[in-house]
C-alpha positions as CSV (number, residue, x, y, z in Angstrom):
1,X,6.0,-14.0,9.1
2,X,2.6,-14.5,11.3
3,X,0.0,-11.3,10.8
4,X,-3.3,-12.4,11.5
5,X,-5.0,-9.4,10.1
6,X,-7.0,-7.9,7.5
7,X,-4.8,-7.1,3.8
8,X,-6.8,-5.5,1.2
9,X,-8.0,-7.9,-1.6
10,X,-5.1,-8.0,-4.1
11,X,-2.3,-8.7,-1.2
12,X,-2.2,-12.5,-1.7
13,X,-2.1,-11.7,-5.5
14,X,1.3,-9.8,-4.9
15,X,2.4,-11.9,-2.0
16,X,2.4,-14.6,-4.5
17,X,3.7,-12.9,-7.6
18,X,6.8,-13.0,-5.5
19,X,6.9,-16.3,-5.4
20,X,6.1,-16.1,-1.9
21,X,2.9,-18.7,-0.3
22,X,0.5,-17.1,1.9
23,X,-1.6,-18.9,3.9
24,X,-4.7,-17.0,4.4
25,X,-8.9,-17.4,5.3
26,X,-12.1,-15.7,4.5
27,X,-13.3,-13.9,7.7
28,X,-16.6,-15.0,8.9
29,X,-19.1,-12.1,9.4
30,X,-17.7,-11.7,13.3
31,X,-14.6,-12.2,12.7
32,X,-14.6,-9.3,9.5
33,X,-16.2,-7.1,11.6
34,X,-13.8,-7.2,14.7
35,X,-10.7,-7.1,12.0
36,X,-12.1,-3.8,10.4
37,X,-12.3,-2.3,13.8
38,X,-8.8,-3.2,14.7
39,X,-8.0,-2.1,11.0
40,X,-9.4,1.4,11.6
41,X,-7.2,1.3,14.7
42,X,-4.0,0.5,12.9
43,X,-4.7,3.0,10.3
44,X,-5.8,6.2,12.6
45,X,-2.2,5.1,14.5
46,X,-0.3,5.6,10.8
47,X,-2.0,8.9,10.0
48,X,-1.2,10.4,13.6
49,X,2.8,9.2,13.0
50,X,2.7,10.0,9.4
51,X,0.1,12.7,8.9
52,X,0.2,12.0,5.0
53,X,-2.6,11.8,2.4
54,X,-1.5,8.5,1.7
55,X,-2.8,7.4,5.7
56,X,-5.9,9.5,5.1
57,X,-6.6,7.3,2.1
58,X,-6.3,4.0,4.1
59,X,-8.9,5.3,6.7
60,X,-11.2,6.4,4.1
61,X,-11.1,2.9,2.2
62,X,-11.4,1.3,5.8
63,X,-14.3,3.6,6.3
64,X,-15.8,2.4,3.2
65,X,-15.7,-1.2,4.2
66,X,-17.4,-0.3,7.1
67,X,-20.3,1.3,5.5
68,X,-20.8,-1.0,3.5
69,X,-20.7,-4.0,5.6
70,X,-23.0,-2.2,8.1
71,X,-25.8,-1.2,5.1
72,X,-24.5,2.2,5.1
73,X,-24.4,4.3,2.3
74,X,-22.5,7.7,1.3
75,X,-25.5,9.9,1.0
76,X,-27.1,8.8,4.3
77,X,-23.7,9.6,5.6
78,X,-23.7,13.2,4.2
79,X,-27.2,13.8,5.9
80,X,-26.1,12.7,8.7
81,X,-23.0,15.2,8.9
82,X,-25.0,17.7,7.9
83,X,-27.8,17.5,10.7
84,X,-25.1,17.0,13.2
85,X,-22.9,20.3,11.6
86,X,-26.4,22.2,11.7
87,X,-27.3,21.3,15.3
88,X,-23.6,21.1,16.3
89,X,-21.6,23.3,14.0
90,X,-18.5,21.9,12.2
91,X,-14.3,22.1,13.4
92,X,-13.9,25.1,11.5
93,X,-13.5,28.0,14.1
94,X,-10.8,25.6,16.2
95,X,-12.6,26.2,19.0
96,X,-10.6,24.7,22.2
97,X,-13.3,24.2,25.5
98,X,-11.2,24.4,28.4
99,X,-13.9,24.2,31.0
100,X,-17.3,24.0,31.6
C-alpha cells in the first residue's frame, strides 16, 4: 500500500513487528513542514467526522510538532491566547454574527 505521508515515530516499529517491510524516508526540512500541514488537514477532517477525544488528541500532538518545528513554545502560546481573548474575548457566549 502506497501513503506518502507523515506516521508518527513508532509506526515503522509496528509495521515491522508484523513482519511487514516499510519503505520509508526522513523528510527534509520542506518537505516536513508541507507534510505537517497536510497532517493537520487530515486530522481536523477525522475530528469533524468523528468528533471524539481520541481526534482531538491527534491535532494536539500535530500541534505540538508544529510548535516546535517553528521555535514555538507552550507558554508563548498561552500569552498569546490570552492577549487575543483580552482584546478579542473567547468562544464562550456562542455568539453567531449574522451581519455587519
Amino acid at each position: 500500500m502506497y501513503y506518502h505521508k507523515l506516521v508518527r515515530d513508532k509506526i515503522i516499529e509496528r509495521i515491522e513487528a508484523k513482519g511487514e517491510k516499510a519503505v520509508f524516508h526522513i523528510a527534509d526540512e520542506a518537505e516536513y513542514w508541507a507534510k505537517l500541514k497536510e497532517k493537520l488537514n487530515e486530522e481536523v477532517a477525522e475530528f469533524l467526522e468523528a468528533e471524539s477525544i481520541e481526534e482531538l488528541a491527534d491535532i494536539a500532538e500535530v500541534l505540538d510538532a508544529i510548535m516546535t518545528h517553528k521555535g514555538f513554545n507552550k507558554e508563548a502560546l498561552a500569552v498569546e491566547q490570552e492577549r487575543k481573548a483580552e482584546e478579542r474575548g473567547r468562544f464562550e457566549k456562542r455568539i453567531i454574527l449574522d451581519e455587519s
